[in-house]
C-alpha positions in Angstrom: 103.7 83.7 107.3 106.5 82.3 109.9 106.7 78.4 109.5 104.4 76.5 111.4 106.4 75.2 113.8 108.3 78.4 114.8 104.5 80.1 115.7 103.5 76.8 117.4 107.1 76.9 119.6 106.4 80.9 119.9 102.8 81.2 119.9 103.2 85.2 120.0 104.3 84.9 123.6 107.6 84.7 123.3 110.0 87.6 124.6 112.3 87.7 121.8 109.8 86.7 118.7 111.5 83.8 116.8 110.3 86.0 113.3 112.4 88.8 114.8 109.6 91.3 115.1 108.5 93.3 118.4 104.9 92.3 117.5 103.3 89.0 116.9 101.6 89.7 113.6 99.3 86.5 113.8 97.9 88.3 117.0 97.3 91.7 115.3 95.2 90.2 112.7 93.1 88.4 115.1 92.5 91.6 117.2 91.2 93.4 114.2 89.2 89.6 113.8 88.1 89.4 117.3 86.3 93.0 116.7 83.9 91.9 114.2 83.1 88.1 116.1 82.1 90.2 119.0 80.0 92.6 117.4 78.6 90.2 114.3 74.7 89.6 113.7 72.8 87.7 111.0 71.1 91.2 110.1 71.6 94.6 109.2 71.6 97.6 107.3 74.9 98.8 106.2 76.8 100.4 102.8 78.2 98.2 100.5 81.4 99.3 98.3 82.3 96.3 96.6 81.7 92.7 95.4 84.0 90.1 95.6 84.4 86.8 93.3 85.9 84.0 94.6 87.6 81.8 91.8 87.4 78.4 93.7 84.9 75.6 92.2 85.2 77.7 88.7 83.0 77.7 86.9 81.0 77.7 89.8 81.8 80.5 92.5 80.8 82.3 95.3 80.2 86.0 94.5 80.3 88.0 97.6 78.4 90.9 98.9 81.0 93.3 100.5 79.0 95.9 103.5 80.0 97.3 106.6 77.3 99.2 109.3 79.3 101.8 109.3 81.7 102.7 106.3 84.8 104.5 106.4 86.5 104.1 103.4 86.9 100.7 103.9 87.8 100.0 99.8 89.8 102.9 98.8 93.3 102.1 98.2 94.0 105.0 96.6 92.5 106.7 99.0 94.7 105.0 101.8 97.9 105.3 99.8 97.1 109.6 99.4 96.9 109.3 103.4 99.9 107.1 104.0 97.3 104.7 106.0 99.8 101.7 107.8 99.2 98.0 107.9 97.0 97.9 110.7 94.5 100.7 110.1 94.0 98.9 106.7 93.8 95.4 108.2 91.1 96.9 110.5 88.8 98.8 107.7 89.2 95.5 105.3 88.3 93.3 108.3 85.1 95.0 109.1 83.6 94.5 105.8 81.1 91.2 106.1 81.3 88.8 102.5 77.9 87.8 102.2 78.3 85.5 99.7 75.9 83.1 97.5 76.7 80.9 94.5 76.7 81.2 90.8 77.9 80.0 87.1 80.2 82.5 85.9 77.5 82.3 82.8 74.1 82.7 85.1 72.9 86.3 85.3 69.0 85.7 85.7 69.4 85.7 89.3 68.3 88.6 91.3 71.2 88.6 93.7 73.6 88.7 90.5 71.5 91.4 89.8 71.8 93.8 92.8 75.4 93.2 92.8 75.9 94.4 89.1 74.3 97.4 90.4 76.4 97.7 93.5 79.6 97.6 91.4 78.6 100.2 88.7 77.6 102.9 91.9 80.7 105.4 92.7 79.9 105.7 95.9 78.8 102.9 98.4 75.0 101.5 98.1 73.2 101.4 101.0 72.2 97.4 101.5 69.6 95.5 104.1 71.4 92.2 104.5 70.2 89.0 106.5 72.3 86.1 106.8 71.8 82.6 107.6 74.3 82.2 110.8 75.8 85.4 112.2 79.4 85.6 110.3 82.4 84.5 112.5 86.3 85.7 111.3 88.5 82.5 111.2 92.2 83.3 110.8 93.2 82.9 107.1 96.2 84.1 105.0 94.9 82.9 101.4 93.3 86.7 100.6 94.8 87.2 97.4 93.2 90.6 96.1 92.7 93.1 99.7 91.7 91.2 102.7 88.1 91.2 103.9 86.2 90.3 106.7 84.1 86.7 107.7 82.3 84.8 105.2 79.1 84.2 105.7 76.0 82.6 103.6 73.7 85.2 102.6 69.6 84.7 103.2 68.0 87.6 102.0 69.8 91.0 100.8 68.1 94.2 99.1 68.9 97.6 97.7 67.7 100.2 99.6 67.9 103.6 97.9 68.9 104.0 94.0 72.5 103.7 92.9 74.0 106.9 91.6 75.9 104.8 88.4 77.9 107.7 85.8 76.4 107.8 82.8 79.1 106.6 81.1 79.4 103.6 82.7 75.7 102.9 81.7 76.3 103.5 78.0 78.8 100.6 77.8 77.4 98.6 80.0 74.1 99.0 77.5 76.3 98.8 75.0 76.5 95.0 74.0 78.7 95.0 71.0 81.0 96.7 72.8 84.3 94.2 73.3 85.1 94.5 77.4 88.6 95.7 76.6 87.9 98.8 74.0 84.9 99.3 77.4 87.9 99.6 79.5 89.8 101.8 77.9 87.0 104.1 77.2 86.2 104.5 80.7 90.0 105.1 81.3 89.9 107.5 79.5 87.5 109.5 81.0 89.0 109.1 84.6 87.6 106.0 86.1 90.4 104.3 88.2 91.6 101.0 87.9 89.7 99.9 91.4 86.8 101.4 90.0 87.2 99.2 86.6 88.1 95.9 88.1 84.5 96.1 90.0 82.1 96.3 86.7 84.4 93.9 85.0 84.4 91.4 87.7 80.7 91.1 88.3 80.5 90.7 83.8 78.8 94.0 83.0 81.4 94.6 80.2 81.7 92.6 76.3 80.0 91.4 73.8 76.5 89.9 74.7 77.0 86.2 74.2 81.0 86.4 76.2 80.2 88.4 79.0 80.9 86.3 82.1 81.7 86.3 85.5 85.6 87.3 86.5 87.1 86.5 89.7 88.4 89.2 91.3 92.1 88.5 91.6 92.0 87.5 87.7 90.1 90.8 86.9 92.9 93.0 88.7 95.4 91.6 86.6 93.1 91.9 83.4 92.3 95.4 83.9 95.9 96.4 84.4 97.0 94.4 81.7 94.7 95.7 79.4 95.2 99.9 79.9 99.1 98.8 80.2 98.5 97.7 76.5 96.8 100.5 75.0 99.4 102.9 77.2 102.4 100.6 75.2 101.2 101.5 72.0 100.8 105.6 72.8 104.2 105.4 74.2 106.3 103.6 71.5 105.5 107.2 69.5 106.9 109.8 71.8 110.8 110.5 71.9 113.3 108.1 74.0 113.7 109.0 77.7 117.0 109.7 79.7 119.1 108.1 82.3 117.1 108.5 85.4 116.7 106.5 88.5 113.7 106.8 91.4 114.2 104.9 94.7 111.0 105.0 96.8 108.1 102.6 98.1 105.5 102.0 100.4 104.5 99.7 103.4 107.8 98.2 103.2 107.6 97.4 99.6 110.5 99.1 97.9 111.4 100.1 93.9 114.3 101.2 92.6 113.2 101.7 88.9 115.8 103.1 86.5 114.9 104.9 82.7 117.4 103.7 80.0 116.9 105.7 76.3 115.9 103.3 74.4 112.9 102.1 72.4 110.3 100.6 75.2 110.7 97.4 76.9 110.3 96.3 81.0 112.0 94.0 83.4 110.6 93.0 86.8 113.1 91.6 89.4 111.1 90.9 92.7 113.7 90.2 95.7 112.5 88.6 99.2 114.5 89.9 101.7 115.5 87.3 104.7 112.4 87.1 107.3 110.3 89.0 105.2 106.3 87.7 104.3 106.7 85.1 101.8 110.2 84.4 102.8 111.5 82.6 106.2 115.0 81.8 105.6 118.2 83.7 105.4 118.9 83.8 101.9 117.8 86.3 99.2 114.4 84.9 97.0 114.8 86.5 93.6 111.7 86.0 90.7 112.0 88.2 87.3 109.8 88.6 84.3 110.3 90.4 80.7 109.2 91.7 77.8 111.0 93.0 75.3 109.4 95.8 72.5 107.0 93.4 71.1 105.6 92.4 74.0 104.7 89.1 75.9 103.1 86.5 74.9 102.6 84.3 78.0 101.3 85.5 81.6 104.1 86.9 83.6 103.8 84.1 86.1 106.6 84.2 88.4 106.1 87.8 89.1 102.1 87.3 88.2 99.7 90.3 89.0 102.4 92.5 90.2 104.3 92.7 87.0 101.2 94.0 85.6 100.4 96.9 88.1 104.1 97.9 88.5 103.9 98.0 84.7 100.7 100.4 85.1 102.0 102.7 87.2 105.3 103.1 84.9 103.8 103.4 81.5 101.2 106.4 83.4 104.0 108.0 84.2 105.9 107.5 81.2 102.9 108.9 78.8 102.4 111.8 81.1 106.2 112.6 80.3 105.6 111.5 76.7 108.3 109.7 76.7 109.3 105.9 75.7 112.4 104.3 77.4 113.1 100.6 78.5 112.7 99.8 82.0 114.6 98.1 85.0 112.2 98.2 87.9 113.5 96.4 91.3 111.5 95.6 93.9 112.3 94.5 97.3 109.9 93.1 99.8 111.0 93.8 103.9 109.8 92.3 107.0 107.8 95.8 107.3 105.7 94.1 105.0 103.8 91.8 108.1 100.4 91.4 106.2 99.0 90.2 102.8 96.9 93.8 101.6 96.6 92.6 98.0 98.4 93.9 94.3 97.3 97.4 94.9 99.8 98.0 97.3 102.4 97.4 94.1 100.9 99.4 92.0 100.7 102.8 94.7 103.8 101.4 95.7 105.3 102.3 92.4 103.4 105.2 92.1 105.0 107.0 95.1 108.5 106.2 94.0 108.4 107.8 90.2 106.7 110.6 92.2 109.8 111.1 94.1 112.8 113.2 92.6 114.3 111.4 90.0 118.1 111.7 89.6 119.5 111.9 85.8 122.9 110.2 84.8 125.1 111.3 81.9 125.3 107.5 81.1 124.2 103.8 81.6 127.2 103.1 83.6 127.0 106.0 85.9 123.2 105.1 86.9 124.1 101.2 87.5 126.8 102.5 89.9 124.7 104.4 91.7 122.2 101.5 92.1 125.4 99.1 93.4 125.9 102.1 96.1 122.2 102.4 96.4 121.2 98.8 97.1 124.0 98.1 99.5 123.5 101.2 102.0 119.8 100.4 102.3 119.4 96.7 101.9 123.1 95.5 101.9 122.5 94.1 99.1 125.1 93.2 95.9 123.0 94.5 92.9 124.9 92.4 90.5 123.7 89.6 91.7 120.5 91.0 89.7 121.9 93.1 86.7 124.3 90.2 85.8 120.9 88.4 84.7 119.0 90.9 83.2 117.6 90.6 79.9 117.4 93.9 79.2 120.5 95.0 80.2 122.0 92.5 77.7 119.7 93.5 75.5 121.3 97.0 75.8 124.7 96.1 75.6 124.0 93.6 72.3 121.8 95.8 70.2 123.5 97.7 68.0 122.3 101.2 66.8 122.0 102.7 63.2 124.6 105.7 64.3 126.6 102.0 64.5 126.6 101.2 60.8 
């Protein structure tokens, strides 16, 4: 988080913290760590909520066992964001959950472990789990958590299912289904209501596809895919409905901030992500600024300097824009504050994103009246010269340099 040699010079103790905060956030997460060392065993009995795959060594990777003694919803982030739950309450339910972890081809599924964790993943509720390990798990300080943090690894000896996983119905008819492609699986179960936390799970542990390519996903790889893929199928609903209006939402959560303004037009969607000086991923004093596009027919490449976030801010926009039935192109800017002290993973985009276009949004009479506002906007909260953004935006010039039929 802070350079090295500014926590080594500090090391937490410091009266005035050289990363500006009034907390040491290197000493909050190994509180929440210190917890689990103390109370850690090599067995239990305990609930488990999740799996998690690692994608190091691919195609060979560890495939974790997520459990807890004593859950309390300790892998909802939907759930969390409903309840406005704060960094540390989340660090400390994510912390708590033990990875009991063994390894496996992303092609192998004649293994019982595999097994019981394709069953874990398809339950909606957590499974009850005996677990026995082969050294009692002990938490050491890492910030490499891509997807939600979790608690210490540990190498799993012996694990069983202990009462029958309630699994939906649907979920077992396309999971049965084995010339069913894993997106069309998706969307179906979309559809019906499952949540994109939900989906990630039974994709990531390869209970959806055809037979012969159903595979192991790790789980930062199947957030992204899952959120690509229902972003898809929303795109093409939405390119049918009737162009939006000028409006603007400003809004955001655990320090992650959108503004995301609606321009009538046919649909496209630009990203601009902007570090703010001293926040997590950036230590110095000037602005860090990382964009990606896509213009109506869509992307061709992975977004990869915004990468999984583009993709769940994306989400959350195109639900919102096909509840509206409406298509419009997109500016959505996002700026990242110092509030934001801990890694929590790409859900916290997506609910971030959620909560603004929940707010009020305000309607302009025109394109020039809304980008004013955001000028005004950006420099009361963040002091903060929006052109330093709009000047580069693709889709603003795409705007300005398409012409219209009413033109000819």
């Amino acid at each position: 988080m802070r350079p090295i040699y500014d926590c080594i010079r500090c090391k937490g103790k410091n009266p005035k913290l050289f990363c500006g905060r009034d907390f040491c956030p290197i000493y909050k997460k190994i509180d929440s760590q210190k917890k689990i060392n103390l109370k850690s065993k090599k067995d239990y009995f305990g609930e488990s909520p999740n799996i998690f795959i690692g994608r190091y060594g691919y195609p060979d990777i560890s495939v974790g066992i997520l459990s807890t003694e004593n859950y309390k919803e300790n892998d909802n982030p939907l759930l969390w964001s409903k309840r406005e739950f704060q960094i540390p309450e989340i660090v400390d339910l994510r912390t708590s959950l033990i990875n009991s972890s063994f390894k496996a081809n992303i092609r192998t599924f004649k293994d019982r472990y595999l097994e019981m964790s394709q069953e874990i993943s398809m339950a909606k509720k957590p499974v009850d789990v005996e677990i026995s390990l082969k050294d009692k798990p002990f938490f050491r300080l890492s910030f490499q958590q891509d997807a939600a943090p979790h608690g210490p690894n540990a190498r799993l000896e012996k694990a069983k299912i202990t009462e029958n996983p309630r699994i939906p119905k649907a979920v077992d008819k396309v999971v049965d289904d084995y010339d069913l492609k894993a997106n069309s699986a998706i969307t179906d179960l979309y559809e019906k209501g499952f949540d994109e936390h939900y989906l990630t799970k039974i994709l990531s542990v390869g209970n959806l596809g055809v037979k012969k390519e159903r595979k192991l996903v790790p789980t930062r790889w199947s957030i992204t895919a899952v959120d690509d893929n229902i972003g898809k199928e929303l795109i093409k609903k939405i390119k049918n409905y009737q162009e939006y209006d000028y409006v603007a939402h400003f809004g955001g959560y655990l320090g992650n901030y959108y503004l995301i303004m609606f321009f009538p037009e046919k649909w496209s969607y630009e990203l601009f992500e902007t570090y703010l000086p001293k926040s997590l991923w950036n230590q110095i004093d000037n602005l860090q600024t990382v964009t990606d596009y896509e213009e109506y027919k869509g992307r061709k490449y992975y977004a990869k300097n915004t990468a999984g976030g583009y993709y769940a801010a994306r989400l959350a926009i195109l639900e919102y824009l096909n509840k509206k039935k409406r298509q419009s192109s997109v500016l959505a800017l996002r700026f990242v504050t110092d509030e934001y002290w801990a890694p929590l993973g790409v859900w916290v985009v997506r609910e971030a994103v959620r909560k603004t276009i929940s707010n009020k949004g305000i309607e302009f009479s025109s394109k020039e009246l809304m980008l004013d506002y955001a000028r005004k906007l950006l420099r009361k909260k963040f002091g903060f010269d929006a052109d330093m953004l709009l000047i580069k935006s693709l889709l603003l010039k795409e705007i300005r340099e398409q012409k219209k039929l009413i033109e000819f």
